[in-house]
PyMOL CGO cylinders between C-alpha atoms (Angstrom):
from pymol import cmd
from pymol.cgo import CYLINDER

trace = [
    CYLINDER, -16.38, -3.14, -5.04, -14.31, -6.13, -3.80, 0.3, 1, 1, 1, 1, 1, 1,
    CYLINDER, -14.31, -6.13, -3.80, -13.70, -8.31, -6.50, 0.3, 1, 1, 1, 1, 1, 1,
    CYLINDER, -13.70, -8.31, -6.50, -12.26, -11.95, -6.06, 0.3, 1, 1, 1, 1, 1, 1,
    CYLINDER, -12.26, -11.95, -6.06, -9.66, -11.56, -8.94, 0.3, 1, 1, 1, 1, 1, 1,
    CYLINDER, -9.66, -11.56, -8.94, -8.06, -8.73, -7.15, 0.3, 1, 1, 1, 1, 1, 1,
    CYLINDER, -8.06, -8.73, -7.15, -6.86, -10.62, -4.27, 0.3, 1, 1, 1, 1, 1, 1,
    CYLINDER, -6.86, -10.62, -4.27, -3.67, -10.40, -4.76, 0.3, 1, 1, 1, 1, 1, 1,
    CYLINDER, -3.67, -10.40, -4.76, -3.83, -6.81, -4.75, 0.3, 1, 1, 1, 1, 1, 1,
    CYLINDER, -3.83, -6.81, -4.75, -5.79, -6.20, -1.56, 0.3, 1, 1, 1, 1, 1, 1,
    CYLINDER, -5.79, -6.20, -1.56, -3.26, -8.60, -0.10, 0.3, 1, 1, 1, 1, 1, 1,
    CYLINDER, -3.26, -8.60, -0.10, -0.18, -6.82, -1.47, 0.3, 1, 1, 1, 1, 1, 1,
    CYLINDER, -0.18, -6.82, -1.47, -1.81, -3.18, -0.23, 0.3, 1, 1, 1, 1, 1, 1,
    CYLINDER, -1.81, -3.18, -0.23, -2.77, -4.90, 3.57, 0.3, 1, 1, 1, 1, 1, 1,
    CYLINDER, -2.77, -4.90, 3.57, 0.82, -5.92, 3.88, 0.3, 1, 1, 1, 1, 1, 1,
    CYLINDER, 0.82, -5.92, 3.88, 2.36, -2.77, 2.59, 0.3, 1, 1, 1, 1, 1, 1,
    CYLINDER, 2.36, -2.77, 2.59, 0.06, -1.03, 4.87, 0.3, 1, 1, 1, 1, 1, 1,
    CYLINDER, 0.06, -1.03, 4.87, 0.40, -2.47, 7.88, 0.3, 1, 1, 1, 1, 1, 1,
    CYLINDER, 0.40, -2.47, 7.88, 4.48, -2.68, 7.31, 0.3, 1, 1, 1, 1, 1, 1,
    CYLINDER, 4.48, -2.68, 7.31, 4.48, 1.07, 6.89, 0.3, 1, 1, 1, 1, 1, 1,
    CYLINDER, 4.48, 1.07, 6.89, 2.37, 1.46, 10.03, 0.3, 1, 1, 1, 1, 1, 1,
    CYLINDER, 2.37, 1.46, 10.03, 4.47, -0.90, 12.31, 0.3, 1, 1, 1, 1, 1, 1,
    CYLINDER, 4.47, -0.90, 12.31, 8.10, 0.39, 10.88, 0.3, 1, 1, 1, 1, 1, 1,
    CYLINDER, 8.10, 0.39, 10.88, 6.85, 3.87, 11.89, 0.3, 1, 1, 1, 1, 1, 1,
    CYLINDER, 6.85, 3.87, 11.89, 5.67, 2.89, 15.22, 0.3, 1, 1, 1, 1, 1, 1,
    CYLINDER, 5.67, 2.89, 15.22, 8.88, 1.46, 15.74, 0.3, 1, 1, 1, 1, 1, 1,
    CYLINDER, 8.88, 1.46, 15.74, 10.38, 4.11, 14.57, 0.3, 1, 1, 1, 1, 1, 1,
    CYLINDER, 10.38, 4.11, 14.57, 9.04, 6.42, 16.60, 0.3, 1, 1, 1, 1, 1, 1,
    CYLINDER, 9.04, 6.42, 16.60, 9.74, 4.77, 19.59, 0.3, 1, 1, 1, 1, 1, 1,
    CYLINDER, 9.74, 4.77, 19.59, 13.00, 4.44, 19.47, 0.3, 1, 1, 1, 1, 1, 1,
    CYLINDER, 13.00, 4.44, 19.47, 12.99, 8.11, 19.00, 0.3, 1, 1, 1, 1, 1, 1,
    CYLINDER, 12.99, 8.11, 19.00, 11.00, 8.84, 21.75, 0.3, 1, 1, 1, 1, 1, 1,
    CYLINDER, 11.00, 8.84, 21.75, 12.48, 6.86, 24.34, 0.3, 1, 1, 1, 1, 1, 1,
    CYLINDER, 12.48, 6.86, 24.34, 15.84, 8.82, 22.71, 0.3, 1, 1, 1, 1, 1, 1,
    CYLINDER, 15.84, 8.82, 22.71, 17.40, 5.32, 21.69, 0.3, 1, 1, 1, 1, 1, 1,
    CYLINDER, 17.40, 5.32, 21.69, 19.39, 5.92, 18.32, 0.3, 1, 1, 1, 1, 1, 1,
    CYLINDER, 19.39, 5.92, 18.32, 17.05, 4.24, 15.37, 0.3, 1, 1, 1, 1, 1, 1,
    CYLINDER, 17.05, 4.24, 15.37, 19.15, 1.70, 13.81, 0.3, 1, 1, 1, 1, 1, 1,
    CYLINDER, 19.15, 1.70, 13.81, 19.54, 2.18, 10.06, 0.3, 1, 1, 1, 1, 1, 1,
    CYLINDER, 19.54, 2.18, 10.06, 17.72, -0.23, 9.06, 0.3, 1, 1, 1, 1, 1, 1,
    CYLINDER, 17.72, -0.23, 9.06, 14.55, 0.94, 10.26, 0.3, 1, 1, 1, 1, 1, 1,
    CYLINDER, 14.55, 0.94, 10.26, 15.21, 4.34, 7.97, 0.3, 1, 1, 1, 1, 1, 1,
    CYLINDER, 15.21, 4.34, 7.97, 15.81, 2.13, 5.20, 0.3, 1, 1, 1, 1, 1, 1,
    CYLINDER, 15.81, 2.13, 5.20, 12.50, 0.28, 5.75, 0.3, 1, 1, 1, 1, 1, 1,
    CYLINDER, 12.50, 0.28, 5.75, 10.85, 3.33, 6.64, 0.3, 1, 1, 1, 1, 1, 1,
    CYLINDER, 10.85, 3.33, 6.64, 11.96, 5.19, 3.33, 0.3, 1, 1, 1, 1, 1, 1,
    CYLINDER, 11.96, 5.19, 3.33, 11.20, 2.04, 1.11, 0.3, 1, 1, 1, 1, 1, 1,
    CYLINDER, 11.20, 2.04, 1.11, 7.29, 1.51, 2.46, 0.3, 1, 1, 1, 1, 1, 1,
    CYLINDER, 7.29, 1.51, 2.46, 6.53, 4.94, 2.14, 0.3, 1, 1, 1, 1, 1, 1,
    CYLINDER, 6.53, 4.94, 2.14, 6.96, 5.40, -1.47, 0.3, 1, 1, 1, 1, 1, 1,
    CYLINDER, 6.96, 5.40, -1.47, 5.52, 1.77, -1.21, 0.3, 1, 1, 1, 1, 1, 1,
    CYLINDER, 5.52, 1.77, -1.21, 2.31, 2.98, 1.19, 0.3, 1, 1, 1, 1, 1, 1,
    CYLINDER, 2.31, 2.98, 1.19, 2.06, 5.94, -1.38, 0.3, 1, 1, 1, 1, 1, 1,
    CYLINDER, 2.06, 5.94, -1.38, 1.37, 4.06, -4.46, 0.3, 1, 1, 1, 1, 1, 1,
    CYLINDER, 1.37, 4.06, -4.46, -0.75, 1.89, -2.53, 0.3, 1, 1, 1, 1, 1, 1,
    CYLINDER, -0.75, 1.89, -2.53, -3.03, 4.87, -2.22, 0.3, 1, 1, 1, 1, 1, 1,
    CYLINDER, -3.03, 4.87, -2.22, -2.91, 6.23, -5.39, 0.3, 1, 1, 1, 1, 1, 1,
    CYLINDER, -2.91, 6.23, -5.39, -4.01, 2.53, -6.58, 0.3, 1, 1, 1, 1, 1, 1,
    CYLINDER, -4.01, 2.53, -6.58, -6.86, 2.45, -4.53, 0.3, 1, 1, 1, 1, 1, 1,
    CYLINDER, -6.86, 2.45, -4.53, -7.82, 6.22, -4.40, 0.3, 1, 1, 1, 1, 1, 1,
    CYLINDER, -7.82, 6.22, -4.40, -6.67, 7.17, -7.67, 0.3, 1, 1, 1, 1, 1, 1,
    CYLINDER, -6.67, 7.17, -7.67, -6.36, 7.31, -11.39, 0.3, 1, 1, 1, 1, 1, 1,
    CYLINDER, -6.36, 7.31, -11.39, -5.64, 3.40, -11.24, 0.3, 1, 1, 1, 1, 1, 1,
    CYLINDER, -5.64, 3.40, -11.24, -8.72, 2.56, -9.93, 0.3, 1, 1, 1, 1, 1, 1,
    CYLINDER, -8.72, 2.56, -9.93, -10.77, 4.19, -12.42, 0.3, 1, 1, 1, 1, 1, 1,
    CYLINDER, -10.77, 4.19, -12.42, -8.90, 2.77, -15.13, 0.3, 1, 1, 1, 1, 1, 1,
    CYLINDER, -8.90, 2.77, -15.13, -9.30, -0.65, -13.52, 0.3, 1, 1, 1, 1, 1, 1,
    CYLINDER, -9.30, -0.65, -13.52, -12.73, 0.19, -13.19, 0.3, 1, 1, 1, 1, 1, 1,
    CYLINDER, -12.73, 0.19, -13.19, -12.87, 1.61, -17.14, 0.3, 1, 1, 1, 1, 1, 1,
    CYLINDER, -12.87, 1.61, -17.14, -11.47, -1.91, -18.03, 0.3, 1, 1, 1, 1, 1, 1,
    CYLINDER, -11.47, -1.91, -18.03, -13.81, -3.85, -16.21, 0.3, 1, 1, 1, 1, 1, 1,
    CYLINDER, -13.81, -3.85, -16.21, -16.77, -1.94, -17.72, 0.3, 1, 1, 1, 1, 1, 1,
    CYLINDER, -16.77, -1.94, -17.72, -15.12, -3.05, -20.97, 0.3, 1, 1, 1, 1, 1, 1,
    CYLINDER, -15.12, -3.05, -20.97, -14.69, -6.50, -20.17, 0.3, 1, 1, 1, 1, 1, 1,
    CYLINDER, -14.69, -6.50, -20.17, -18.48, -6.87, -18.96, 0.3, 1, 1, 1, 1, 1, 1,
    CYLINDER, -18.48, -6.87, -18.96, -19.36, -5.10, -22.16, 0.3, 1, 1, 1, 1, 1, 1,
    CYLINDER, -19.36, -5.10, -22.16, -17.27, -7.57, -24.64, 0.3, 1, 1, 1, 1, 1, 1,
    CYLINDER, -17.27, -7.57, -24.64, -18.54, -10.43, -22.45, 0.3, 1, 1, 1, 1, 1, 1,
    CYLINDER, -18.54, -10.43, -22.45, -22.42, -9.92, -23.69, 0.3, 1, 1, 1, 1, 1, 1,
]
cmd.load_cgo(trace, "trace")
């Protein structure tokens, strides 16, 4: 569940998110309309998507369960 001390994560994921979707869009575009895609835009593409990939492992993945684990914990200790 949506926890107020991970804002700064579901921040950081939105924006990494929606970068990744609007470089590709862009992206894709310019190769559709058979423009040459500046380099730039590969750079940025390459960079979010190892970026959009962790974001899913986070949420999806082995790092959510451990953040999960930890919070468990912490509710434990706290009684």
């Amino acid at each position: 569940m949506f926890d107020l001390a991970n804002w700064g994560r579901v921040l950081t994921s939105i924006i990494v998110v929606s970068g990744f979707i609007t470089i590709t869009l862009l992206y894709m575009t310019q190769k559709l309309n058979g423009n040459a895609v500046p380099e730039i835009l590969s750079i940025l593409l390459g960079a979010l998507a190892s970026n959009f990939t962790s974001v899913v492992q986070y949420w999806i993945g082995s790092s959510s369960g451990s953040s999960t684990k930890d919070n468990t914990i912490q509710n434990l200790a706290a009684k």
